[in-house]
N, C-alpha and C positions, 0 to 999 in steps of 0.2 A: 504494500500500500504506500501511496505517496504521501509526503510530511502535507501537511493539511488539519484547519480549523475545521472539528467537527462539527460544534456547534458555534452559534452565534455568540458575539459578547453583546450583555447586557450589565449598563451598568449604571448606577446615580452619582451623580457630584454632592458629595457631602458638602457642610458647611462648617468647614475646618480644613489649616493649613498645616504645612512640613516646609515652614518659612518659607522660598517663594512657590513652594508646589500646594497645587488644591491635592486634595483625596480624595478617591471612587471609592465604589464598594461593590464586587461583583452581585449581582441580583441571583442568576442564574449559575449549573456549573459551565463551564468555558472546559471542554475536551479536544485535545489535541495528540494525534498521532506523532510520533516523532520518528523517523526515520535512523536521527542520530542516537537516540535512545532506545532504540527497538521495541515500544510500547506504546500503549496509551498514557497521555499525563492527564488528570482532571485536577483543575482548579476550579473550588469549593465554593458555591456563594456564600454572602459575605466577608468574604476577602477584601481585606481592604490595601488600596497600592498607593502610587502616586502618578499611574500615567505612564512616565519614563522619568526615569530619573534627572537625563541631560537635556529637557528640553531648550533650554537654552543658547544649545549648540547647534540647533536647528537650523542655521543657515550653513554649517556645514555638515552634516548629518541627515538631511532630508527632512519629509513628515513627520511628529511623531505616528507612533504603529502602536497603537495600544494594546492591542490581542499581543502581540509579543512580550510589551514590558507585565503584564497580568501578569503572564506565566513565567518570565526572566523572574518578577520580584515575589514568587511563587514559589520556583526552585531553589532560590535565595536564603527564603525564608524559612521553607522546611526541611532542604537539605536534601533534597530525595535524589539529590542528584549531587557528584562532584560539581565543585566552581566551573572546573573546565568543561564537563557536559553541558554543566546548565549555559552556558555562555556559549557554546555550538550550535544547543536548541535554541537558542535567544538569537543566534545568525539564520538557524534554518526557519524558526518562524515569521522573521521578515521577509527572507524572500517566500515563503508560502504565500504571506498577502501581498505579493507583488511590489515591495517597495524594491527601489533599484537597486542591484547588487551592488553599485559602489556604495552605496547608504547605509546599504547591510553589513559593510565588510567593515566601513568605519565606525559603524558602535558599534560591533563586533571585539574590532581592536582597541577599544576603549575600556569596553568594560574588562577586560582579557586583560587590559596590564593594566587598571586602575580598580577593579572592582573586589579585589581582596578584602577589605577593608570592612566592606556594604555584604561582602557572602559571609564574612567571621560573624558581623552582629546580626545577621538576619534573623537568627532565631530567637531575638531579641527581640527584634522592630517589629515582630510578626503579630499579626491581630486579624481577627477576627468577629464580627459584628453577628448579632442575634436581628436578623433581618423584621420581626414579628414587634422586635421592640424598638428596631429604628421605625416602623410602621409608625408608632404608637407617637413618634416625637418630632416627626418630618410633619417641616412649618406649611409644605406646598401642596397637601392630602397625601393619595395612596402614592407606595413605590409598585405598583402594577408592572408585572412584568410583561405580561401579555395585554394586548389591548381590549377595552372595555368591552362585553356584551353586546350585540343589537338592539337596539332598542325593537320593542316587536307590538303593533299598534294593537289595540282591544278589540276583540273581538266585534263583528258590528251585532248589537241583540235584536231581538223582536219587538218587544216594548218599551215601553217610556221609561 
């Protein structure tokens, strides 16, 4: 099977920083085949990231790719993978979503000789949200993941 996002990311911008990064929170799990890893990886709703971490390098680095940094700061965080895996899958999952392989190769080589540092404390930085009780505290209504119901008009009756 080829390296490929199984599912969708879905995800909400909390209302909280990591100085100048916002924070998501996966809704859904986010599955991805890894070619380099020879598995499936699922990352867990709830999860909370920050996006990518160098967005700010984005003028030389491309788009951020956020189904990638999900699962970079995923394997970061729980380990399930060496540094050096998790940072191969963090290359194969960009080009899976078609960002341009020089984009890929340079956060690639970024995180690969600066990201020591970010994969030692990840199982530190790692967190996890009870989606049911962010429900309960999100100023904007529901975190719906799926879109709302039809609305389905009344039946028409016989009398008044």
């Amino acid at each position: 099977m080829a390296a490929r996002f199984l599912t969708p990311l879905r995800l909400h911008l909390l209302h909280e920083w990591d100085g100048w990064r916002p924070k998501w929170v996966l809704l859904e799990p986010l599955r991805y085949w890894s070619d380099v890893a020879n598995r499936e990886i699922v990352v867990r709703p709830g999860f909370v990231f920050d996006g990518e971490s160098s967005p700010i390098y984005g003028a030389i680095t491309g788009p951020v790719c956020f189904h990638a940094g999900a699962l970079h700061d995923w394997l970061y965080g729980t380990h399930e993978l060496t540094k050096d895996v998790a940072d191969a899958v963090y290359e194969e999952a960009m080009r899976a979503v078609g960002l341009d392989p020089f984009y890929a190769d340079q956060r690639y080589r970024m995180v690969s000789d600066y990201g020591g540092g970010a994969y030692e404390s990840g199982p530190v930085r790692f967190r996890m949200l009870d989606l049911a009780e962010l429900q309960k505290d999100e100023p904007y209504g529901a975190l719906a993941a799926a879109p709302p119901a039809p609305v389905v008009p009344p039946a028409p009756s016989d009398g008044p």
